[in-house]
C-alpha positions as CSV (number, residue, x, y, z in Angstrom):
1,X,7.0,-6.3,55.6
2,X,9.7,-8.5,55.1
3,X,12.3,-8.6,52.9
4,X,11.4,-11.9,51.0
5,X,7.9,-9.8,50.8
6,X,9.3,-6.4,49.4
7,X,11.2,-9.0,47.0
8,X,8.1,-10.5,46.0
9,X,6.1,-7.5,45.3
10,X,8.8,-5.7,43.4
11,X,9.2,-8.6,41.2
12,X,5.8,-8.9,40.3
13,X,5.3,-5.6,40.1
14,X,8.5,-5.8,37.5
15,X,6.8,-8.8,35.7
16,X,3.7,-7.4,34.8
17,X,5.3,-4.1,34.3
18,X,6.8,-6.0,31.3
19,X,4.0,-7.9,30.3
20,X,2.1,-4.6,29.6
21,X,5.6,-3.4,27.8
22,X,5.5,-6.8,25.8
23,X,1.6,-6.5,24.7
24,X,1.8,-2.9,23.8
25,X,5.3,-3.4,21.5
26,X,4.0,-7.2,20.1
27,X,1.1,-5.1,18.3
28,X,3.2,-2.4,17.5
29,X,5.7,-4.7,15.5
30,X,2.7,-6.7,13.5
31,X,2.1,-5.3,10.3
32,X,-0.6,-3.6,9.3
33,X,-1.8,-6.1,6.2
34,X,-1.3,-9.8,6.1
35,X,-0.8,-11.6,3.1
36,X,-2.8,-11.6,0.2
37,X,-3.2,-8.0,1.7
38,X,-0.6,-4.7,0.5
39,X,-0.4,-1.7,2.5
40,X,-1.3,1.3,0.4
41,X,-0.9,4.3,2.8
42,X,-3.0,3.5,5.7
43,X,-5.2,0.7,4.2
44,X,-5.1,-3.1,3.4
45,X,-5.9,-3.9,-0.3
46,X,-6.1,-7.6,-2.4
47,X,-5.4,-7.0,-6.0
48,X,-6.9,-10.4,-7.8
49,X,-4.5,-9.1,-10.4
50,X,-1.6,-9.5,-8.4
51,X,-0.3,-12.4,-9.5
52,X,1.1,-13.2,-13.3
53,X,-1.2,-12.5,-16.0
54,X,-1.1,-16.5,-16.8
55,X,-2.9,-17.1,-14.1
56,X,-6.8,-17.2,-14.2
57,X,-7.0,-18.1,-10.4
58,X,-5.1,-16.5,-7.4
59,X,-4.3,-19.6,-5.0
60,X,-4.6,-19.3,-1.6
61,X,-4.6,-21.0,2.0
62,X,-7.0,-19.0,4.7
63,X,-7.9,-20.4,7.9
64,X,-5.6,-23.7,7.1
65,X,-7.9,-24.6,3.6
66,X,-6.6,-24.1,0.4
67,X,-8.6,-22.1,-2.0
68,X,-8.5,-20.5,-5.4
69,X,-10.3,-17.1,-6.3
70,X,-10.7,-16.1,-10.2
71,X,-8.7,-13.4,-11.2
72,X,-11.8,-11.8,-13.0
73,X,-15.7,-12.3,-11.7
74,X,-18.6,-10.2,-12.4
75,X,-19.4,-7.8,-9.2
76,X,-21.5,-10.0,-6.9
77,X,-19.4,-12.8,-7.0
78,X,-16.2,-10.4,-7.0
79,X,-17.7,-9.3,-3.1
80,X,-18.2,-12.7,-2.0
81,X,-14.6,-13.4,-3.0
82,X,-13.4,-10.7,-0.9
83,X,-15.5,-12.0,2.0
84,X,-13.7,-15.6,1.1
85,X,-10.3,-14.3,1.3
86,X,-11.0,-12.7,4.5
87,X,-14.4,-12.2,6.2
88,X,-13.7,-8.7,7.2
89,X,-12.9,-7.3,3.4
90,X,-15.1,-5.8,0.8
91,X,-14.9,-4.3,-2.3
92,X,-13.1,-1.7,-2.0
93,X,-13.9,2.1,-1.6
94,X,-12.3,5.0,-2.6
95,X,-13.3,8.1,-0.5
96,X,-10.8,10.9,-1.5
97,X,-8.8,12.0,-4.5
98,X,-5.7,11.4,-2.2
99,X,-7.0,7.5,-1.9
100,X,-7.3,7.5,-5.5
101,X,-3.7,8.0,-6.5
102,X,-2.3,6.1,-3.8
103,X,-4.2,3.2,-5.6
104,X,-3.2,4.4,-8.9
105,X,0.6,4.5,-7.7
106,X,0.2,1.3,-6.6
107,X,-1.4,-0.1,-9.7
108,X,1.2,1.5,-12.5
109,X,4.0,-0.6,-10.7
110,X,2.3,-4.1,-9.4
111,X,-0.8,-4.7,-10.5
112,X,-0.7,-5.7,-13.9
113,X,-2.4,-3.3,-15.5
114,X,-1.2,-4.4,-19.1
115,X,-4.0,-7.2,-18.9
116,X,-6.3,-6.2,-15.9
117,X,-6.6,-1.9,-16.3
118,X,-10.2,-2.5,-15.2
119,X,-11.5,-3.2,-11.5
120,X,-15.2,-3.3,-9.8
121,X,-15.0,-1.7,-6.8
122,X,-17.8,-1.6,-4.2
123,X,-19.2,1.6,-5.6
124,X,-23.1,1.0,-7.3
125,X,-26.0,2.7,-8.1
126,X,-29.3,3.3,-6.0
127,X,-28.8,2.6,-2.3
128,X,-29.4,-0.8,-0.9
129,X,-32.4,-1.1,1.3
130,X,-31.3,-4.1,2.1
131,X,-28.4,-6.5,0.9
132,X,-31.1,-8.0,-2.3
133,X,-32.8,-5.1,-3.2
134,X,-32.4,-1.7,-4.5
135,X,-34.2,2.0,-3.1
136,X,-35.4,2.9,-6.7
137,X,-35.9,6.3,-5.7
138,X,-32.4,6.8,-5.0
139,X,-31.3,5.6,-8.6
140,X,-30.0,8.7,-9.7
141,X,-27.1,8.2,-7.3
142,X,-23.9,6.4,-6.4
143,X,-23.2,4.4,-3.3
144,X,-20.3,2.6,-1.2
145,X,-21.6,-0.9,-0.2
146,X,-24.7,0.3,2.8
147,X,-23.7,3.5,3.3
148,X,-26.8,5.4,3.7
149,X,-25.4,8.8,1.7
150,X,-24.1,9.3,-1.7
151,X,-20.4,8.9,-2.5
152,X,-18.9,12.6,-1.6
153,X,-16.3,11.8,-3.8
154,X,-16.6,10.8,-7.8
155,X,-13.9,10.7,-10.8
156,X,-16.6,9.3,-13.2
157,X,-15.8,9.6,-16.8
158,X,-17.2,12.6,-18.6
159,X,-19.4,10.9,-21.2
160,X,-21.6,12.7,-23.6
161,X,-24.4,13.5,-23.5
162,X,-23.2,13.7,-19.7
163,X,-26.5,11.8,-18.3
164,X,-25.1,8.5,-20.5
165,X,-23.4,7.4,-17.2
166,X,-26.8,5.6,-16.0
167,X,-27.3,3.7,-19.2
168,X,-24.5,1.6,-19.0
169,X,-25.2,-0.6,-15.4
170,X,-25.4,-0.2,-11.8
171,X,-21.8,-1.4,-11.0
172,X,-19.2,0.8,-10.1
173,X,-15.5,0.0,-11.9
174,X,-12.2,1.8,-11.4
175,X,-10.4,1.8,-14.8
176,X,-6.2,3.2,-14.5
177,X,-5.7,5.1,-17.4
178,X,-2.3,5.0,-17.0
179,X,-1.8,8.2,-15.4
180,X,-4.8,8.1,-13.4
181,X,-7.6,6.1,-11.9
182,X,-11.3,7.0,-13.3
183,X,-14.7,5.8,-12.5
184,X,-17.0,4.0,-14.9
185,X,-20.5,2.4,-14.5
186,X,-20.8,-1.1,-16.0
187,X,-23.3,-4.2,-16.2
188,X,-23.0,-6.1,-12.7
189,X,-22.4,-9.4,-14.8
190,X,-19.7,-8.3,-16.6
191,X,-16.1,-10.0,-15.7
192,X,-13.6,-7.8,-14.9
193,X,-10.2,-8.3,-12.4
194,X,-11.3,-6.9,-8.7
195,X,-9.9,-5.0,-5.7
196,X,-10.5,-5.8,-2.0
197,X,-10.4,-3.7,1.0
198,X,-10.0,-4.7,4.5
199,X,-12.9,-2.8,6.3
């Protein structure tokens, strides 16, 4: 071979050795969550509280198109705003106790919680058999979105007589208490503030 050949090949060889240096690093150096979105440990979250409490709608440009989102909706339209804002996020789920107080660490500094203390999350009761209907056989229990199990993890408030949970709704809300973040079951149409994950 050459020596314009051995050239060639060790500079290609160098080129896409740092291409593949350049690819790997470039996603290293993006952040996890893009704006609307705040990194809370390893997850992406969209607090419609976010903004001021003066504002009853949280602006926003996605995909080149600006849009507004309430601030407050009642549960299904509160998961098709998180779909708007960005077609992979849902309502968001909390899976752990650890999960929890990251959120609620979160929420006693940013969130506003002096106006908004009350969230729907993607938490409701019965299991969906499909995305219109509910399993009624299955009403006794709490779900995350389709999952096809019950949550494994709950911080529902204690209410008494203790089965008065079910009477209330079939939507699942977080409420901070200001030290802590509980669970409550509400009517799917009331209005409350929302939080989003990205799934």
């Amino acid at each position: 071979m050459s020596a314009l050949g051995k050239s060639f090949v060790g500079l290609t060889g160098f080129l896409l050795l740092t291409a593949g240096y350049v690819f790997i690093f470039k996603n290293c150096w993006q952040p996890l969550c893009s704006k609307p979105f705040v990194r809370i440990g390893e997850r992406c979250f969209f607090f419609s509280s976010n903004k001021a409490p003066s504002y009853e709608y949280y602006r926003m440009v996605y995909k080149n198109r600006a849009f507004s989102v309430p601030v407050i909706m009642d549960w299904m339209h509160a998961s098709f705003g998180c779909e708007t804002i960005d077609s992979r996020a849902r309502l968001v789920t909390v899976r752990s106790l650890q999960e929890m107080r990251q959120i609620s660490d979160y929420m006693r500094y940013r969130a506003h919680v002096q106006t908004h203390s009350i969230f729907w999350s993607g938490g409701h009761r019965g299991r969906l058999s499909d995305p219109k209907d509910v399993d009624h056989k299955t009403l006794n229990d709490f779900y995350w979105h389709q999952d096809a199990h019950p949550m494994n993890f709950t911080n529902f408030v204690a209410t008494k007589p203790p089965n008065q949970k079910f009477q209330n709704g079939f939507c699942v809300y977080l409420e901070f208490t200001g030290a802590e973040l509980v669970m409550g079951v509400e009517k799917c149409e009331r209005k409350i503030a929302f939080v989003c994950e990205l799934n």
